[in-house]
C-alpha positions in Angstrom: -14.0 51.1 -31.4 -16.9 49.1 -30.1 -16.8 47.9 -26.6 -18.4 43.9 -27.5 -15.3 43.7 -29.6 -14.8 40.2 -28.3 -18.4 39.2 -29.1 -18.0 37.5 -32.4 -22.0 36.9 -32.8 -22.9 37.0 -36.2 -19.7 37.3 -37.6 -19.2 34.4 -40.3 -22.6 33.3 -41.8 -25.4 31.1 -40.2 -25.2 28.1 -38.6 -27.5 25.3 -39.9 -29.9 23.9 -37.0 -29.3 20.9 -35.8 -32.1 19.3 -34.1 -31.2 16.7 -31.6 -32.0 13.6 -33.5 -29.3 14.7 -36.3 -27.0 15.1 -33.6 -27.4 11.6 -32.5 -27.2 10.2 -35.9 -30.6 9.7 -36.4 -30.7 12.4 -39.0 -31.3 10.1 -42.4 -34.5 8.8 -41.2 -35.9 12.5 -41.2 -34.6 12.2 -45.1 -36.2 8.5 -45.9 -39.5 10.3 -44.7 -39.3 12.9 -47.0 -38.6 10.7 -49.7 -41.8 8.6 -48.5 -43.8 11.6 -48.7 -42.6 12.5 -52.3 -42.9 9.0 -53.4 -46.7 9.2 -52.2 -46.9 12.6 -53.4 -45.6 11.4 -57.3 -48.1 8.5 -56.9 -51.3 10.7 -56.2 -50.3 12.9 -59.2 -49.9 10.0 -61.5 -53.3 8.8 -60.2 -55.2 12.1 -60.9 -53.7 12.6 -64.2 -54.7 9.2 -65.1 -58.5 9.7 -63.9 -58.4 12.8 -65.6 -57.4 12.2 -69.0 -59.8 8.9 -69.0 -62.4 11.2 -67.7 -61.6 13.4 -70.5 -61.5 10.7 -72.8 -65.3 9.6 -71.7 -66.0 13.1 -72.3 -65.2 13.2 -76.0 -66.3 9.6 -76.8 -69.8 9.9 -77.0 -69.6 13.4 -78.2 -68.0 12.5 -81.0 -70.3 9.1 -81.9 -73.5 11.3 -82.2 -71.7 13.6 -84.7 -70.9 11.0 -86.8 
């Protein structure tokens, strides 16, 4: 038998970190900020898909008038 028998580290998974401010309570305003960020994240992709498909749609405009 081992001699750390009493020593139990490791046994039983991982513990999730808690970082001070979710000990305190002050957890959920860690999670409205990362909702901030993905609500400003969603907006910039909605933007560049917007430029590009009128860009794209610039694109094909004229090309199509002089074949006509």
């Amino acid at each position: 038998m081992a001699k750390g028998r009493n020593n139990l580290l490791g046994v039983g998974g991982q513990r999730k970190k808690l970082f001070r401010a979710d000990q305190q309570g002050a957890g959920s305003a860690r999670v409205a900020d990362r909702k901030a960020a993905e609500d400003k994240k969603q907006e910039l992709v909605r933007k560049m898909r917007e430029r590009a498909e009128a860009q794209a749609a610039t694109t094909t405009e004229p090309g199509a008038g002089q074949d006509a």
